[in-house]
KOLTI-203646 format. One line per 10 residues: number of its first residue (from 1); for each residue x, y, z of C-alpha. Coordinates in steps of 0.25 Angstrom, whole numbers, plus 5000, padded with zeros to 4 digits. Layout:
// KOLTI-203646
NUM) X Y Z; ...
***
This chain:
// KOLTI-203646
1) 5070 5340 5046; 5068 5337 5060; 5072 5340 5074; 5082 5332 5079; 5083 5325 5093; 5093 5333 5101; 5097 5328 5116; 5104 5336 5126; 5115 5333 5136; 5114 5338 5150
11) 5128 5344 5154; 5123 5349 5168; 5121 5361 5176; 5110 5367 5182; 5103 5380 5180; 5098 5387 5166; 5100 5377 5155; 5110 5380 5144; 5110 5371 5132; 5123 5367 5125
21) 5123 5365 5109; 5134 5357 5101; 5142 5358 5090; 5140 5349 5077; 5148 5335 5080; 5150 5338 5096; 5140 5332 5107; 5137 5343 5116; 5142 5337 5129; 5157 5336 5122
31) 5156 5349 5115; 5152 5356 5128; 5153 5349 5141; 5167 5355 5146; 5159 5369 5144; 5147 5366 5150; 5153 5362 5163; 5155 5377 5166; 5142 5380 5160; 5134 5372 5168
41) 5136 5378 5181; 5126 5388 5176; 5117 5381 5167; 5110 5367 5165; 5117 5364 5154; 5113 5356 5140; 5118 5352 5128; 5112 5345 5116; 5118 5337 5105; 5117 5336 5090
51) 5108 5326 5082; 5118 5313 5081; 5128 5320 5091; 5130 5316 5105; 5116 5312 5114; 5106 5317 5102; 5103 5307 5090; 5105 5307 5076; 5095 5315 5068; 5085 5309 5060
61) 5082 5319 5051; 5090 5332 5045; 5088 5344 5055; 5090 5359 5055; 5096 5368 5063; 5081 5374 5068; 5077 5359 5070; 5089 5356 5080; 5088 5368 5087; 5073 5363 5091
71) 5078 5350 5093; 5088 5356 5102; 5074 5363 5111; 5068 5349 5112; 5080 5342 5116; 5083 5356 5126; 5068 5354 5132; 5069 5338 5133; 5081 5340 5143; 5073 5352 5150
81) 5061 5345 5151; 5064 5337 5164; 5067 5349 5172; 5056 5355 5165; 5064 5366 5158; 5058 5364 5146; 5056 5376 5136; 5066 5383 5146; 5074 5395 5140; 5089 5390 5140
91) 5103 5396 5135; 5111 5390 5125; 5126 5388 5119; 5128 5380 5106; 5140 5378 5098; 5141 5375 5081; 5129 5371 5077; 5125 5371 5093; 5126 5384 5091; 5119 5385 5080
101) 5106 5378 5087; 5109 5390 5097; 5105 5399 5086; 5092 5392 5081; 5087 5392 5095; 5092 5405 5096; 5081 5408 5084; 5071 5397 5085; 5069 5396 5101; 5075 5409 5106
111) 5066 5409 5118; 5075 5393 5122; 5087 5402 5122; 5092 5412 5133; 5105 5412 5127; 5113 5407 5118; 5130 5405 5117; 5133 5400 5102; 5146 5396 5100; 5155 5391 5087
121) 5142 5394 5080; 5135 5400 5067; 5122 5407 5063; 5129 5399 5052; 5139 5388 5052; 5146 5385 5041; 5143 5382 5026; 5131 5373 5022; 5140 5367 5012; 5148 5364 5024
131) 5140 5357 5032; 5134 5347 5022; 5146 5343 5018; 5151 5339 5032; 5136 5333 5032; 5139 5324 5021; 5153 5320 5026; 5148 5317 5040; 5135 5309 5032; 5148 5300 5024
141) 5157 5298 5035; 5151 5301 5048; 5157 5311 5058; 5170 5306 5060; 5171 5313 5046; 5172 5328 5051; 5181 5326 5063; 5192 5331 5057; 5186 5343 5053; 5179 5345 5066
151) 5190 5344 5075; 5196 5356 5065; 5184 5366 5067; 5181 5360 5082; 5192 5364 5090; 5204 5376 5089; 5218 5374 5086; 5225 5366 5098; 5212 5362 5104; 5212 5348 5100
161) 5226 5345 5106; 5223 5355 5119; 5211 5345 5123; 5210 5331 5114; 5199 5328 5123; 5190 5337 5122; 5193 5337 5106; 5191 5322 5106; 5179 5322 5114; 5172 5332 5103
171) 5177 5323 5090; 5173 5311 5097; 5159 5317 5098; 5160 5320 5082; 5163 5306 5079; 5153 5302 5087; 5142 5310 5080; 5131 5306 5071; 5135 5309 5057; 5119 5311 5053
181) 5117 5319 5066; 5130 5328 5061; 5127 5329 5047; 5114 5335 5048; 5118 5346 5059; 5126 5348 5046; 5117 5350 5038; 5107 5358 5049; 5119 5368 5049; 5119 5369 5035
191) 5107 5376 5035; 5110 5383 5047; 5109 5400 5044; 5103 5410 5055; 5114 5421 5053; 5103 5428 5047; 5094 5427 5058; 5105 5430 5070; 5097 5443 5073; 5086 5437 5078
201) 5092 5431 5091; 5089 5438 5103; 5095 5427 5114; 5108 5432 5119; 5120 5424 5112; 5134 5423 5113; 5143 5419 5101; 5157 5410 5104; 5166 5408 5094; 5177 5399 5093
211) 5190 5408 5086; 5194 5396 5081; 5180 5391 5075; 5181 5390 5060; 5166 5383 5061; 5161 5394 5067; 5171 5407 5068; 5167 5418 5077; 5164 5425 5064; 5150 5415 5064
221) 5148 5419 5081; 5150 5434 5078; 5139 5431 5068; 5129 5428 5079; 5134 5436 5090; 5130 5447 5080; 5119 5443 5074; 5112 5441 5087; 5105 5451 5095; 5113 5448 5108
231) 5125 5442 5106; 5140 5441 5109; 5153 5434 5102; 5162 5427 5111; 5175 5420 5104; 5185 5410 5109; 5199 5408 5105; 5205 5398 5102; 5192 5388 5101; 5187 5383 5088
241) 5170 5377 5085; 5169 5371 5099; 5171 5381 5108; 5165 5373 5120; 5175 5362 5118; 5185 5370 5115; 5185 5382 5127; 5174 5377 5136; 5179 5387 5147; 5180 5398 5138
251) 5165 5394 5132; 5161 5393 5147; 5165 5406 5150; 5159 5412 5139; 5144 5404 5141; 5143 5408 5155; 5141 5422 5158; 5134 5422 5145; 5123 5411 5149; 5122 5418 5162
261) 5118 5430 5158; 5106 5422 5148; 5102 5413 5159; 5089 5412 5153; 5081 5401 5162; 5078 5399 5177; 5084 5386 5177; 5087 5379 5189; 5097 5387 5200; 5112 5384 5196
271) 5120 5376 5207; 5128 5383 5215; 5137 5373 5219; 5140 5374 5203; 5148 5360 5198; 5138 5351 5207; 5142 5344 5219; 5140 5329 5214; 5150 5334 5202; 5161 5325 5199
281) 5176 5329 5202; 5177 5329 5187; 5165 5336 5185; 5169 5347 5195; 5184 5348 5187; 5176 5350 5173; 5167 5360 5179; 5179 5368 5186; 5189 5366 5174; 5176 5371 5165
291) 5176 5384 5174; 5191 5385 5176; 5192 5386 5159; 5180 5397 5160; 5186 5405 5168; 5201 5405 5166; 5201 5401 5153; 5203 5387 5145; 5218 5392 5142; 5221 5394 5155
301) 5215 5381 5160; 5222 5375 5148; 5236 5380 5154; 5234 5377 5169; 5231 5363 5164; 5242 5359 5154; 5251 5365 5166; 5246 5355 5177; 5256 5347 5181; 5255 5333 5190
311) 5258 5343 5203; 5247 5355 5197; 5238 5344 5191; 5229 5344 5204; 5228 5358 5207; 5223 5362 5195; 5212 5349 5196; 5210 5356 5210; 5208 5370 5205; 5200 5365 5194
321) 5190 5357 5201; 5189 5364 5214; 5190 5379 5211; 5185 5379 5198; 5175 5367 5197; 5170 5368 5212; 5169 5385 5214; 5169 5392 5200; 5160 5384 5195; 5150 5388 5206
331) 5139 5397 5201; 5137 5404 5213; 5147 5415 5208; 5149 5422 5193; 5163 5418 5187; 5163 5434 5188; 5162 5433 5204; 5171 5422 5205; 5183 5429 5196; 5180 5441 5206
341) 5182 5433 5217; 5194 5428 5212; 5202 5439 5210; 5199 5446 5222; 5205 5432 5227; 5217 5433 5221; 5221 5448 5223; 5218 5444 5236; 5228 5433 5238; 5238 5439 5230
351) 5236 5429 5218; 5241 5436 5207; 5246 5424 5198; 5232 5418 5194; 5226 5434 5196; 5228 5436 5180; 5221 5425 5177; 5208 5427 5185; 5207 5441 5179; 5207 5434 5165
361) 5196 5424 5172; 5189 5435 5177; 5188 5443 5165; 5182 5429 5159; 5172 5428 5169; 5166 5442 5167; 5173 5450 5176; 5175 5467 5169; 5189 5473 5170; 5180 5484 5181
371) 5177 5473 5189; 5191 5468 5190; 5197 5483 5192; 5186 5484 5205; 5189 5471 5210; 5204 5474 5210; 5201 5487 5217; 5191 5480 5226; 5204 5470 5229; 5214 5481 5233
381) 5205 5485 5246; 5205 5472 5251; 5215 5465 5247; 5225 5476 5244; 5231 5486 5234; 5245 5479 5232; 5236 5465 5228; 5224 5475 5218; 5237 5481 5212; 5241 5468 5208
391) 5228 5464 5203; 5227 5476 5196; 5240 5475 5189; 5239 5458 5185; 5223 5461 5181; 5228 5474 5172; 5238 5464 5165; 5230 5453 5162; 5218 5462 5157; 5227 5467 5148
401) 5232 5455 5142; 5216 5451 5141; 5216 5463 5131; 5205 5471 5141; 5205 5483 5139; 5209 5491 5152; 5207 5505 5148
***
């Protein structure tokens, strides 16, 4: 048994380092790079590959789940060391057996970690038995062997057809993978059991499950949101075992307040233009369509785009590139701020079509039922009863069909 040599991926960003973890057959960078373009307007952000998948080579020798996690440190410090970050306290977010490694640091570094989001994960994933057989087929006839069943526990229903890309991109990247390099993260799982243990992680963590996950159902992230000292459960419908892939604005919503609140470094000072001003047109659209899915939500994106007609097509482009990729992504304001903002903006105007749908945004971004009832009152001495009435009355209906309770 040896430590394996693990590389990493810069993904960009500025500010307190966040390291990104992958899934077993994926490359980090097509697991999680939609996601990390909201993520890094707050983070310098990392991700690491697998041995024998994406920019890390293939083992040489069998490893466990302990040794990758160390091999995971080295690879961490190597990037660091050019910045002279090295040995700096970082937060973390890992999926499958990425998420596992999250653990392992969790117990075997603890001081590395200021928090940790482990998602579609296990104190224990799956059944030994399981995993050495998949070893043995992957050993015979190489990775192209388990894409079938991959794409089945990968994505939830309807995902494939929704976006074939995305889909494509993340098979691709199985094929791709060396078959030694797979197997034995196989067999490292195998041997992988901390559930009795759980109780001795003090690093804040949040759990996310994928409703759809048969992997890893939330059964297995309740597990560890319990087991831990501090943590919480957060699950997403309608996403299967790669939730990043699957909901990246959802996962982006859920990761940021979060690693906020556990911004454990004095890295260097975020940007405050946010997306950089050498960015790209393309670049700027991704950011701001990354954003645009955090806050609104990845169904209502998914609606406004399949709507889009030749005569709309532009000015959702426009709307998506300039309001979202060139002002929400600035970090100079909290999503909070900005949702308050907002609907003080559109009671004011008398917008009452899209005032629905930023209440829902705001609830999203953090904002409390009290804050929206003060906001609302605050609106009727200066912009008038008639319009707070009204604001009243369409943020009472949709709060309702949200479930919240209104007392």
């Amino acid at each position: 048994m040896s430590v394996p040599d693990i590389r990493t991926v810069d993904l960009g960003g500025r500010g307190p380092v966040l390291l990104l973890g992958p899934s077993l057959g994926t490359t980090a960078t097509a697991l999680w790079e939609t996601t990390a373009v909201g993520l890094t307007i707050d983070h310098r952000v990392l991700a690491w590959d697998l041995p024998g998948h994406g920019a890390s080579p293939a083992p040489s020798e069998p490893f466990d789940l302990g040794e990758l996690a160390a091999g995971v440190l080295t690879a961490l410090d190597a990037a660091l060391a050019p910045e002279g970050r090295s040995g700096e306290r970082v937060l973390y977010a890992g999926v499958s057996v990425g998420g596992a490694v999250g653990l392992q640091l969790l117990l075997d570094a603890p001081e590395r970690v200021a928090a940790a989001a482990l998602l579609c994960t296990g104190a224990r994933i799956g059944e030994a038995a399981g995993w050495h057989d998949r070893a043995a087929l992957v050993r015979a006839s190489g990775t192209a062997g388990v894409v079938d069943g991959s794409r089945r526990r990968w994505f939830a229903p309807g995902f494939v057809d929704r976006d074939p890309a995305r889909a494509g991109l993340l098979l691709d990247a199985l094929v791709a993978t060396d078959a030694v390099g797979y197997a034995q993260t196989c067999s490292a799982l195998a041997a992988f059991d901390v559930r009795d243990r759980l109780a001795a992680i003090t690093t804040p963590v949040l759990a996310v499950a994928g409703a759809a996950d048969e992997a890893t159902p939330p059964a297995d992230l309740a597990t560890i949101a319990d087991g831990v000292r501090d943590g919480r459960l957060l699950v997403l419908d309608d996403v299967a075992h790669l939730a990043p892939a699957e909901a990246p604005g959802r996962v982006a919503a859920a990761l940021v307040p979060f690693l906020r609140a556990h911004h454990g470094t004095t890295g260097a000072p975020t940007d405050r233009r946010g997306v950089p001003s050498s960015a790209t047109v393309e670049e700027q659209r991704a950011a701001g369509l990354t954003v645009r899915r955090a806050v609104l939500g990845d169904a209502h994106v998914d609606r406004a785009s399949a709507a889009a007609t030749g005569f709309t097509e532009g000015f959702q482009d426009f709307i998506t590139q300039y309001a979202w990729g060139g002002i929400w992504t600035r970090p100079g304001l909290a999503r909070h701020a900005r949702s308050l903002i907002t609907l003080t903006a559109l009671v004011a105007r008398g917008h009452h079509e899209e005032l629905a749908m930023h209440v829902r945004a705001a609830i999203g971004n953090g904002v409390t039922v009290d804050e929206l009832e003060e906001l609302f009152l605050q609106t009727a001495i200066y912009c008038g009863v008639p319009d707070a009435n009204t604001a009243f009355r369409i943020a009472q209906r949709t709060l309702t069909e949200m479930g919240i309770d209104l007392g």
